[in-house]
C-alpha positions as CSV (number, residue, x, y, z in Angstrom):
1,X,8.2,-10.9,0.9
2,X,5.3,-13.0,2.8
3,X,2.6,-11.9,0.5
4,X,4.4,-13.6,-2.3
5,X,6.0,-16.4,-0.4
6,X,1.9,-16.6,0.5
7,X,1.3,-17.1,-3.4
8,X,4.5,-19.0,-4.3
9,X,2.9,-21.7,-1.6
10,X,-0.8,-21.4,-2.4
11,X,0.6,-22.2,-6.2
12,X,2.5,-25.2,-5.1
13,X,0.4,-26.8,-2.8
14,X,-3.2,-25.8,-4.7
15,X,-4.2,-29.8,-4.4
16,X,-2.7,-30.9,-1.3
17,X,-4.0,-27.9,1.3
18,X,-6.8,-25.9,2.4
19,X,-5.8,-21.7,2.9
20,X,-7.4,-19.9,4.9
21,X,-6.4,-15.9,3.4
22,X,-7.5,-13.3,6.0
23,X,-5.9,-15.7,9.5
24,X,-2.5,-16.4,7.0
25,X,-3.2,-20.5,7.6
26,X,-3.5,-23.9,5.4
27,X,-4.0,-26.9,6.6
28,X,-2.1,-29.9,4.4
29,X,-4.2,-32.7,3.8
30,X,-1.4,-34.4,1.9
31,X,2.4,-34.2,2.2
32,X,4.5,-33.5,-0.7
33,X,7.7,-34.5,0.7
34,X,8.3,-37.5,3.1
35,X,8.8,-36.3,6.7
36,X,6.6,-33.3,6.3
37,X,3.5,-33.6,9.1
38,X,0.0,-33.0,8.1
39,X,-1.8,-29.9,9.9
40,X,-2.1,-26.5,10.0
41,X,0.6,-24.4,9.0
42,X,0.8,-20.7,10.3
43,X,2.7,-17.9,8.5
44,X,4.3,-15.9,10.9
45,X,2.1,-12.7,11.3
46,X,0.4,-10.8,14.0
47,X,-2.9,-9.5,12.4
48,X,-4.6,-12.1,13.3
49,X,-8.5,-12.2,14.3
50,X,-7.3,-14.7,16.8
51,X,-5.0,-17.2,18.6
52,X,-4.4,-20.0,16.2
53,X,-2.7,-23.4,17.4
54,X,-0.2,-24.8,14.5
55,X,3.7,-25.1,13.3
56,X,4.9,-21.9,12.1
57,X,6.1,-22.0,8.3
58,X,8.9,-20.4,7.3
59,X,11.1,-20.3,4.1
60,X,14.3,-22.3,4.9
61,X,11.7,-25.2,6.2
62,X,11.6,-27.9,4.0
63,X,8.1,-27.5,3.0
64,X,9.2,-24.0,2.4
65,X,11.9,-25.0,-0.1
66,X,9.5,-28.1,-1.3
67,X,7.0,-24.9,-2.5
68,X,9.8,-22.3,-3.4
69,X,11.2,-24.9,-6.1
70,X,8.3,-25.9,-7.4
71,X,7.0,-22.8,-8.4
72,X,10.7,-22.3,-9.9
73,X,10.4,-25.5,-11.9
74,X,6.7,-24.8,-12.8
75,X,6.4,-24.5,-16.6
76,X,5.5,-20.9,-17.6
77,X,4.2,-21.1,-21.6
78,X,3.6,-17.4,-23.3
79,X,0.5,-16.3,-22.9
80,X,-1.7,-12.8,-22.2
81,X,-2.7,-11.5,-18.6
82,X,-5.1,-9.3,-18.1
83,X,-3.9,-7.3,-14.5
84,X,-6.8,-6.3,-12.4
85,X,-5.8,-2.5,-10.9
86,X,-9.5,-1.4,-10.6
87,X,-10.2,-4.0,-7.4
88,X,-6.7,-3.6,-5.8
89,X,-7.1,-1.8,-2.4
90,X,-4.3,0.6,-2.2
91,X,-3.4,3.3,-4.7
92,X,-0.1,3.1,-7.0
93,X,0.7,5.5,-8.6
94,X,3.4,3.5,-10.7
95,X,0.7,1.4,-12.0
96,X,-2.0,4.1,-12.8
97,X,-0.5,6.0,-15.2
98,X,-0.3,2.4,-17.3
99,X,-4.2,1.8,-17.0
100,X,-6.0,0.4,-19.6
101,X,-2.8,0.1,-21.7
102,X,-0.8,-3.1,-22.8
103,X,2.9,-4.2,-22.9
104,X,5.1,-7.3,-22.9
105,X,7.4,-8.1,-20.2
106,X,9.7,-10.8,-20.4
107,X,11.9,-12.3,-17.0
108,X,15.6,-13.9,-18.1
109,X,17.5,-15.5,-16.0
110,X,21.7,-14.8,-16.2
111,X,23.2,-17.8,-14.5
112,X,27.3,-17.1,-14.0
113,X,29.4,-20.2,-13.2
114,X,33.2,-20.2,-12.4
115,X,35.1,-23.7,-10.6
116,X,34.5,-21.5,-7.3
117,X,30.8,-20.6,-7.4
118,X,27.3,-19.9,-8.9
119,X,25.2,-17.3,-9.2
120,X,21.8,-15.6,-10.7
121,X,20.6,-13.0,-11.2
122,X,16.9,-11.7,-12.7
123,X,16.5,-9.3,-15.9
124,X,13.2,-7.9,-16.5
125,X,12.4,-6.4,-19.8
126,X,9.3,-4.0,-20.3
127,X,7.7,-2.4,-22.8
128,X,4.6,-1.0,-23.6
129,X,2.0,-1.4,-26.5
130,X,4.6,0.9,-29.3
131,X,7.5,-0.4,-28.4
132,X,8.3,2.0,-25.4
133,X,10.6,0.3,-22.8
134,X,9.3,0.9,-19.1
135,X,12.8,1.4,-17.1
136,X,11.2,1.7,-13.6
137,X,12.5,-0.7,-11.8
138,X,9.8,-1.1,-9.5
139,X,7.4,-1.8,-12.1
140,X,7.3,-5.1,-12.4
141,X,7.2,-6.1,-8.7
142,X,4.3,-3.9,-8.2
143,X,2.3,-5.6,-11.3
144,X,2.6,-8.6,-10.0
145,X,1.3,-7.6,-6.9
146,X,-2.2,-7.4,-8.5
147,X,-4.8,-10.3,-9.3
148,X,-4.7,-11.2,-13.2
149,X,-6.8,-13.3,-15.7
150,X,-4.5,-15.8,-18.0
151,X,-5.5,-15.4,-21.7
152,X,-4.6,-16.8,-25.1
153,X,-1.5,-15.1,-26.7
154,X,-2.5,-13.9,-30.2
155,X,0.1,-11.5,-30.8
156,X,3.5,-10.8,-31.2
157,X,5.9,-8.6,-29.2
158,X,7.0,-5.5,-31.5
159,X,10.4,-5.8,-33.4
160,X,11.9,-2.8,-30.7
161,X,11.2,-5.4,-27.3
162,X,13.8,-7.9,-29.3
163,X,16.2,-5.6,-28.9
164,X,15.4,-3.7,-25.7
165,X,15.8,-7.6,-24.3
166,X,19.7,-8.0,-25.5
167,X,20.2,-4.2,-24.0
168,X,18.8,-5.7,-21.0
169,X,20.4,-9.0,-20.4
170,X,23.9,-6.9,-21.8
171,X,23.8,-4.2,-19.3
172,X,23.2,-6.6,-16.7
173,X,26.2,-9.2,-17.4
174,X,27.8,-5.8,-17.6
175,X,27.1,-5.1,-13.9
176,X,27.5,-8.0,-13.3
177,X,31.0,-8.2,-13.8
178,X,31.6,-4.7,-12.3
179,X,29.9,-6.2,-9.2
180,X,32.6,-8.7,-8.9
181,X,35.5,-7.2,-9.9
182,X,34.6,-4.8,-7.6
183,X,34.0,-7.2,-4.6
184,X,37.6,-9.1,-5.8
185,X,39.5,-5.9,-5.3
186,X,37.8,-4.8,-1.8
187,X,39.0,-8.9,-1.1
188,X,42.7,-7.5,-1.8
189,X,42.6,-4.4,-0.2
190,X,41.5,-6.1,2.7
191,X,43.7,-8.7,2.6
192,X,46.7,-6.1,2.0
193,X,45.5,-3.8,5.2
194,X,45.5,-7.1,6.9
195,X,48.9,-8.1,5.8
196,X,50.5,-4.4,6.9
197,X,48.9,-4.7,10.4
198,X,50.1,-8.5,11.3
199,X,53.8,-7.5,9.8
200,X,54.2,-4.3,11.5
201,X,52.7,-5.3,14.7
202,X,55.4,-8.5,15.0
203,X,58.0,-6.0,13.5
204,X,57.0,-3.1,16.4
205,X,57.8,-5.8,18.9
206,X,61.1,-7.1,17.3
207,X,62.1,-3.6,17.0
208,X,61.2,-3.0,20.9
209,X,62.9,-6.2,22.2
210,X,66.2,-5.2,20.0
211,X,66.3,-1.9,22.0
212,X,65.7,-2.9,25.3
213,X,68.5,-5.1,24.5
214,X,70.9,-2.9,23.4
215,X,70.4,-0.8,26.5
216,X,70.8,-3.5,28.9
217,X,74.2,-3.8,26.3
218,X,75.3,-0.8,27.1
219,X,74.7,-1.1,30.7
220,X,76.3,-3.7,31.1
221,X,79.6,-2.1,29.8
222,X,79.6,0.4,32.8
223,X,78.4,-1.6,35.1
224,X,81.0,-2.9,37.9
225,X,78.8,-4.7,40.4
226,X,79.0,-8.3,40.0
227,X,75.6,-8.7,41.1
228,X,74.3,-6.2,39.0
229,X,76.1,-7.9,35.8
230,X,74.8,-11.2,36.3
231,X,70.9,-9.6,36.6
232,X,71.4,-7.8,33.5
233,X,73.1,-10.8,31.4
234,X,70.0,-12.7,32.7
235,X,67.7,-10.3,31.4
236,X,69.9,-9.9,28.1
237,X,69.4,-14.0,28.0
238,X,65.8,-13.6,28.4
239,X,65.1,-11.0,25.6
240,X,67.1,-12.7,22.9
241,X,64.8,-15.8,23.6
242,X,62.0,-12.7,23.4
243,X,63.1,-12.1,20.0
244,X,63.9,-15.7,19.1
245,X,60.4,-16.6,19.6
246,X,58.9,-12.5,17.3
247,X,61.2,-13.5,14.4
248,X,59.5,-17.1,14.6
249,X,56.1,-15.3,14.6
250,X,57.2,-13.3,11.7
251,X,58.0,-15.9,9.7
252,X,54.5,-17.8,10.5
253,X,52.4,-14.6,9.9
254,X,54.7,-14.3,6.3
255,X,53.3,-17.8,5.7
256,X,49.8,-17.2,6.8
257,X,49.8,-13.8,4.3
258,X,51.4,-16.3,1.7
259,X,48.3,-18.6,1.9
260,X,45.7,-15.7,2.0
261,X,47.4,-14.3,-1.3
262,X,47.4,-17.7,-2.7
263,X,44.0,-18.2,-2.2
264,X,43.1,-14.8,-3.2
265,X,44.9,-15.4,-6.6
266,X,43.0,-18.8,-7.0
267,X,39.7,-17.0,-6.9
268,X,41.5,-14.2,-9.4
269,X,42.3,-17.5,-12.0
270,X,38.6,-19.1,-11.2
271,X,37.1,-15.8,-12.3
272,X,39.2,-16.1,-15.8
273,X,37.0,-19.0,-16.4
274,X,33.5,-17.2,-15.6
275,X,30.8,-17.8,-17.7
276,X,27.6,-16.6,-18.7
277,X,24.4,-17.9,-20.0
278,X,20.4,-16.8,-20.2
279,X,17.7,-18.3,-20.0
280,X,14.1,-16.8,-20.6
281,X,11.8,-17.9,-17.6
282,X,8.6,-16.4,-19.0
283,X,7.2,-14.2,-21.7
284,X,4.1,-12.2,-20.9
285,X,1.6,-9.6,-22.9
């Protein structure tokens, strides 16, 4: 996550800061954004050769965001990049067995909108020089760990990645939608288990006031000190105020359940009106 938060900020701030790669540092000569300080900026690490005054830059900052949306907005034509495995330090094995070959890979985005809320979600398609889809899903995120050249494109994908793409972006509105249904009915069981437990605890407590009544009821019948009478009529008194106030508690924890199950069937008629739309974000050889 840092290393490419790392590039996502060297990208977006390539004319307005100075980097300094092996202490994790940039000094900004020139803000983007107003309110943002000039300085050195520090990504939080500890590998550092040494102790380095500065302001710590994180992603929720708004420098952070400044960088993270413009490398979302950055315009990304087709072209051909030539990945550099041979110089990258660590061995991956993913990425071996692909040396010296080609491919396209193509990044979509899914954007799903109901009245209630928005979401995206990333499809990567892959595919090698024949036509071949890559399915790891790893792939990707480990190819763009390495260092590439940009190049002319001066091809064209085979006809097989056309239609590897529309398996792609299917299978993931597909999971999409089992994702959510899914999350809508653990919502509702929750919201059921919730229900059973506020009912039954008010109900356990009616039900224990009603007997403690009816005993004192009882007692009261056999009971010929005067005294004694008056104690338990008092305590009689007492508990039907007792269960005044539970069957007043039942009836508001009925209308809270009401107004979860109302809300509960608002997001039920929002996710009627989902929709679904792609959108390619880049196309690469």
């Amino acid at each position: 996550m840092e290393q490419w938060f790392w590039g996502v900020t060297q990208f977006a701030l390539a004319d307005k800061a100075i980097f300094n790669h092996s202490d994790w540092y940039f000094l900004l000569n020139d803000s983007p954004v107003d309110g943002i300080s000039l300085g050195r900026y520090l990504l939080p690490k500890k590998n550092r050769s040494q102790q380095i005054a500065g302001q710590e830059y994180r992603l929720h900052q708004p420098l952070g965001q400044y960088c993270v949306q413009t490398a979302l907005n950055a315009h990304t034509p087709d072209v051909a990049l030539v990945f550099d495995y041979a110089h990258y330090p660590e061995k991956i094995s993913l990425l071996e067995r692909y040396q010296g070959q080609s491919g396209w890979l193509k990044l979509d985005k899914i954007c799903v909108t109901s009245p209630v809320e928005k979401q995206d979600a990333l499809v990567f398609s892959i595919c090698d020089q024949d036509g071949n889809a890559i399915t790891d899903g790893e792939f990707s995120q480990r190819l763009f760990s390495l260092s590439a050249k940009v190049k002319s494109l001066t091809e064209n994908p085979p006809l097989a990645f056309a239609d590897l793409i529309h398996q792609q972006i299917g299978h993931a509105k597909q999971q999409i939608q089992v994702e959510n249904d899914a999350l809508l009915k653990a919502e509702m069981l929750r919201i059921q288990a919730w229900a059973k437990d506020q009912m039954q605890a008010v109900e356990d407590l009616i039900l224990e006031i009603k007997e403690e009544m009816r005993a004192k009821e009882r007692e009261m019948v056999t009971e010929n000190d005067l005294a004694r009478q008056i104690d338990l009529q008092e305590s009689i008194s007492k508990l039907r105020k007792q269960l005044r106030k539970a069957r007043n508690e039942l009836d508001d924890v009925q209308d809270e359940i009401q107004d979860e199950e109302m809300h509960l069937l608002k997001a039920l008629c929002a996710k009627t009106q989902q929709t679904m739309e792609e959108e390619k974000v880049f196309l690469i050889q």
